[in-house]
N, C-alpha and C positions, 0 to 999 in steps of 0.2 A: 820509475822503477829501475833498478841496478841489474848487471849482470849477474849478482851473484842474490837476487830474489827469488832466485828458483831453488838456489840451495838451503835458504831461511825456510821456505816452503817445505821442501822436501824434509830439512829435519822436524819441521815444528807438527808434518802430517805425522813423523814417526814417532814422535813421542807421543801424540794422540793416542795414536793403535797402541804404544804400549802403557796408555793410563786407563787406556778403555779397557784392557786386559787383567791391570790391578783392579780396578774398583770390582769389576765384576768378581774378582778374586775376593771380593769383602775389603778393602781396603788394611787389613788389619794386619798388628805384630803377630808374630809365630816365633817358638821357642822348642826348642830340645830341652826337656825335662832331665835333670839328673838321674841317673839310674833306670834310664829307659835308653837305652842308647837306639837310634832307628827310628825314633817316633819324634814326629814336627808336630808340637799342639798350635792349636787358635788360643784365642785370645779369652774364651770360656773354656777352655782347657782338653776339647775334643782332639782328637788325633785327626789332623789335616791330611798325612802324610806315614806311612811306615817304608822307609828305603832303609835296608838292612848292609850294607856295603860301598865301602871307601867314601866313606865322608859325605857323601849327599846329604845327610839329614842336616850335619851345619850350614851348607852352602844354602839348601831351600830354605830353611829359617833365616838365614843373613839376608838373600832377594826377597823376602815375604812384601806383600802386594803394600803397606805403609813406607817402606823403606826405599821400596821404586817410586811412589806416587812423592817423597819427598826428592829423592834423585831429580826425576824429573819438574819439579818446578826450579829448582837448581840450576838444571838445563835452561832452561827458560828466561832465568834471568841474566844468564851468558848470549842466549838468543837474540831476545833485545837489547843490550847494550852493542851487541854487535850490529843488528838491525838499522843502530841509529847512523853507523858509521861506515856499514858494508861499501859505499859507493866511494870511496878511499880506499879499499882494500884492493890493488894493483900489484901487478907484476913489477913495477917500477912506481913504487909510489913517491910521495915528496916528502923531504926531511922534516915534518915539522911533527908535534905531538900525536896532533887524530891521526895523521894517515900510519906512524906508529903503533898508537891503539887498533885501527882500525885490521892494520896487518897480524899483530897479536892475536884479537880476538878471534880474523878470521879465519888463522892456523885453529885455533881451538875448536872454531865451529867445522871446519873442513874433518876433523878428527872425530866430531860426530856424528857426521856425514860418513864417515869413513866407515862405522861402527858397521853400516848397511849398505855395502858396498857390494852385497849380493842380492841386494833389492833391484827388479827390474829398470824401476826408477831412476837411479843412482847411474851418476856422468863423471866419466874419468876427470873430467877437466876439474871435478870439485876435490882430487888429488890433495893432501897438505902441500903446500909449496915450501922452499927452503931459501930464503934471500939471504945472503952473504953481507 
């Protein structure tokens, strides 16, 4: 186990909670119909959603619960490629490819970590770091 297992952890419980939140959501695409401005339909054409001001209705239909449940496995597969290499990822790492990769990925995973950084969970030290 790596030092930085607890962050794979911590992100991979957070993208749970939020697929357990899509699917129950119905997993499904949402759209703003033309000429209904305010109104988010499902994907049988029901009205999901009526928010009447400053753009909400496109933003809830862009997040609709298919488009997070695809985000998120996205996630995931940044997760584990980082997974495989986390134990390279140092303060001072060594010149050669993986600890490269490993340093990359795990600025990326740090920044999804970061996402939730108001989560009680969530440890300063999993900070992005910036190597020169």
């Amino acid at each position: 186990m790596t030092e930085n297992s607890d962050m794979i952890d911590f992100v991979r419980a957070r993208l749970a909670e939020e697929e357990q939140i899509a699917r129950a959501a119905g997993e499904e695409n949402w759209r703003c119909p033309a000429g209904v401005p305010g109104e988010v339909h499902d994907r049988s054409g029901a009205i999901a959603f009526i928010v009447r001001n400053r753009g909400f209705d496109q933003h809830i239909a862009h997040q609709d619960p298919a488009h997070t449940c695809r985000r998120i496995e996205t996630s995931r597969v940044l997760l584990n490629e980082y997974a495989e290499v986390a134990d390279k990822d140092a303060d001072r790492p060594e010149h050669d490819f993986s600890s490269g990769r490993a340093v990359g990925l795990g600025f990326a995973v740090r920044q999804m970590a970061a996402e939730h950084a108001g989560h009680p969970d969530y440890r300063a030290k999993w900070l992005p770091r910036f190597i020169q």
